[in-house]
C-alpha positions in Angstrom: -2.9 -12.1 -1.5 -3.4 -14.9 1.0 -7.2 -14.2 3.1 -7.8 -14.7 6.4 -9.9 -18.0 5.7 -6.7 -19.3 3.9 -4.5 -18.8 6.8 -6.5 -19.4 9.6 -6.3 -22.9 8.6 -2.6 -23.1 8.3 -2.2 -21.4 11.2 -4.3 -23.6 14.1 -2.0 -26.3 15.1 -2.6 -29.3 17.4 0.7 -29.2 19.7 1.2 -32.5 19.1 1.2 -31.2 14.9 -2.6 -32.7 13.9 -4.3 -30.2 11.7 -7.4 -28.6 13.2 -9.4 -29.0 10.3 -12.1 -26.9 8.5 -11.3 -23.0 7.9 -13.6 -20.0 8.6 -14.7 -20.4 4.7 -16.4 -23.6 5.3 -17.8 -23.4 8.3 -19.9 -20.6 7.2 -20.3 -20.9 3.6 -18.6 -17.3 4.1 -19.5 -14.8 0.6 -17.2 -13.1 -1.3 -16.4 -9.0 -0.3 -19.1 -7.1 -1.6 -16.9 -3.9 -0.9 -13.2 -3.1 -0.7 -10.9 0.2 0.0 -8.0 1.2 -2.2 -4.8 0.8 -0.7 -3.5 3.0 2.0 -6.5 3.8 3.2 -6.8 4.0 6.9 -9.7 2.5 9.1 -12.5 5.1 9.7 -14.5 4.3 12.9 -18.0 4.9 10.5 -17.1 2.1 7.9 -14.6 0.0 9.5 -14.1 -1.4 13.0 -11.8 0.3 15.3 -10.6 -3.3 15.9 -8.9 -3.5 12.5 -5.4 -2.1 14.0 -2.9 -1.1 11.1 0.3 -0.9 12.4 2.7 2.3 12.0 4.6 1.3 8.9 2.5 -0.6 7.6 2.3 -1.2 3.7 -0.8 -1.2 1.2 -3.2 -2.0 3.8 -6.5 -3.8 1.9 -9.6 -3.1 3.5 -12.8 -5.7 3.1 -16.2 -5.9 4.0 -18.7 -9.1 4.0 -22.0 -9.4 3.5 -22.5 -10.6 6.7 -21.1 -7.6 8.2 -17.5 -9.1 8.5 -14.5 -6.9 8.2 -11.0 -7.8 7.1 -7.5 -5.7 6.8 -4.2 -7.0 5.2 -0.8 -5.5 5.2 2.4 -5.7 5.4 4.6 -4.9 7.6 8.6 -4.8 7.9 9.4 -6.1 11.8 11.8 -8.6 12.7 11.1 -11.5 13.9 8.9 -12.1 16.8 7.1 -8.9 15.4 7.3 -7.9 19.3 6.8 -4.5 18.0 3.3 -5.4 16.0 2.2 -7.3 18.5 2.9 -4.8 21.7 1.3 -2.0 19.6 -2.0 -3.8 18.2 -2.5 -5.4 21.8 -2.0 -1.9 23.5 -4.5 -0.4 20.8 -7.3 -3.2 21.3 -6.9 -2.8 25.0 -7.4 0.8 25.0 -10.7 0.3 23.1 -12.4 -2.7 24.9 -10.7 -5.6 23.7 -9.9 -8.8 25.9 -7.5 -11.6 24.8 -8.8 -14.9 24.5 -6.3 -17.5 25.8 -8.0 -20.3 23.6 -9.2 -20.5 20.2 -13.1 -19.2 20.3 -13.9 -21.9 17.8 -11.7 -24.7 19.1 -12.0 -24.6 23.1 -9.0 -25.6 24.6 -6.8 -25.1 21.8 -4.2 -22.4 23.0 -3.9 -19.3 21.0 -0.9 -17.9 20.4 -1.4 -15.3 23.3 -0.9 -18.6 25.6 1.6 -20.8 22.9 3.7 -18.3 21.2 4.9 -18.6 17.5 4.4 -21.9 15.8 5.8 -23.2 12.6 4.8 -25.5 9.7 6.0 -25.9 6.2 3.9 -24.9 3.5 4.0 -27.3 0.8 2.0 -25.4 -2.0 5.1 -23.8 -2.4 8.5 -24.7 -2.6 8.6 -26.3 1.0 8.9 -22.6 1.9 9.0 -22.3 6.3 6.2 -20.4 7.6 6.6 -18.7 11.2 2.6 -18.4 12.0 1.1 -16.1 15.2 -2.9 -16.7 15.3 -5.5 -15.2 18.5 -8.3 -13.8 19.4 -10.1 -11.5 21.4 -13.6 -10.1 22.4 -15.4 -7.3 23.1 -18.1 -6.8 25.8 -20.9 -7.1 22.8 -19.1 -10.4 22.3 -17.8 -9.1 19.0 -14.7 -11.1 18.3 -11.7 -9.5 16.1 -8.5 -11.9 15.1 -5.0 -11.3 14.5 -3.1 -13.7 12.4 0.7 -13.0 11.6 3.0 -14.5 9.6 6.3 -15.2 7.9 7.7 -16.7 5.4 11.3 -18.3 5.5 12.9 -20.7 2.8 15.5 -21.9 4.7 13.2 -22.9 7.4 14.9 -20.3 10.3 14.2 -17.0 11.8 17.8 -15.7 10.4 16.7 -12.2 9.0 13.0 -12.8 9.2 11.5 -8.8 8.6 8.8 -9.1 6.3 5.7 -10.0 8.2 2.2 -10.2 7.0 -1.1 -9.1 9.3 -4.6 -10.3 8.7 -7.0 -9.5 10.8 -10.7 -10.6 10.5 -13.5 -8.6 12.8 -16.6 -11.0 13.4 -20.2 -9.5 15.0 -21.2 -11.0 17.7 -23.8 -12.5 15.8 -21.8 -13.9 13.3 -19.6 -15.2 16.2 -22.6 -17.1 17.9 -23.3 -18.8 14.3 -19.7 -20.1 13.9 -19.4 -21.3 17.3 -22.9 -23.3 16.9 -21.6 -24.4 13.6 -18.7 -25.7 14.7 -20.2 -27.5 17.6 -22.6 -29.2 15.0 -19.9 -29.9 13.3 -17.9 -31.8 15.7 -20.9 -33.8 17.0 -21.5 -35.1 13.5 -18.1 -36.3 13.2 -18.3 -37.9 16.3 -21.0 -40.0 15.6 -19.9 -41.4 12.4 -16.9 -42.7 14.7 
């Protein structure tokens, strides 16, 4: 099972194809689950956030909870490529409960998301050069709660021929926990900067 923290990195491309670097995991020192749901299980309003959207269809979704009081689903889903489907139905859902798209990356200002970019693509070497079609954004509440959707497929011939099998993650952050990861990253970029 690929995590959100794994994929997030993959996923954030310069358009000009520089890595952004650093992944959710670093920046926060994030901890391991501390409690997870069988499979199948469906989010519950009480112990999940409504912004963890399983799509209809979707497969063994793997429910997560942080310590910090992050909240992660996986799945699988079988869409064909662009996931138009996925994407109009967990957009519609997060509207309908007080969700706004983000056009840019909340921890990389004026990096697009992929509401604004679209699909990208990169190869993933840790594999067999195996193509992967990534789909990465963001959006907030009016607590400033931020929940993110990363999508994905894989293709080994490096098209979108018969592309169906599509993966969701999709990571809710507190707004507190949001605030921390922005100031981190921040921190972050101004100590690079002066070691130029």
């Amino acid at each position: 099972m690929i995590y959100f923290y794994q994929m997030r990195g993959l996923c954030r491309r310069w358009v000009g194809g520089a890595c952004l670097v650093g992944s959710l995991l670093f920046i926060l020192g994030i901890p391991s689950p501390v409690e997870s749901s069988g499979f199948g299980q469906r989010a519950d309003e009480e112990k999940y956030s409504a912004s963890l959207v399983v799509a209809p269809l979707a497969k063994s979704p793997k429910y997560l909870k942080y310590q910090d009081g992050r909240q992660q689903v996986v799945y699988l889903s079988e869409s064909e490529y662009p996931a138009e489907d996925v994407l109009s139905f967990i957009s519609a859902e997060l509207k309908k409960r007080g969700w706004k798209p983000l056009p840019q990356d909340f921890l990389n200002p004026g990096v697009p998301s992929s509401h604004q970019r679209g699909w990208t693509f990169f190869e993933d070497h840790t594999k067999t050069s195996t193509g992967v079609f990534a789909w990465s954004a963001d959006w907030e509440n009016d607590a400033h709660d931020i929940v993110v959707y990363a999508l994905r497929y894989e293709s080994p011939d490096n098209s979108t021929r018969n592309l169906k099998n599509l993966q969701v993650i999709a990571l809710f952050i507190p707004a507190e926990i949001a605030a921390k990861m922005k100031r981190d990253a921040v921190n972050s970029k101004g100590e690079k900067g002066s070691k130029l």
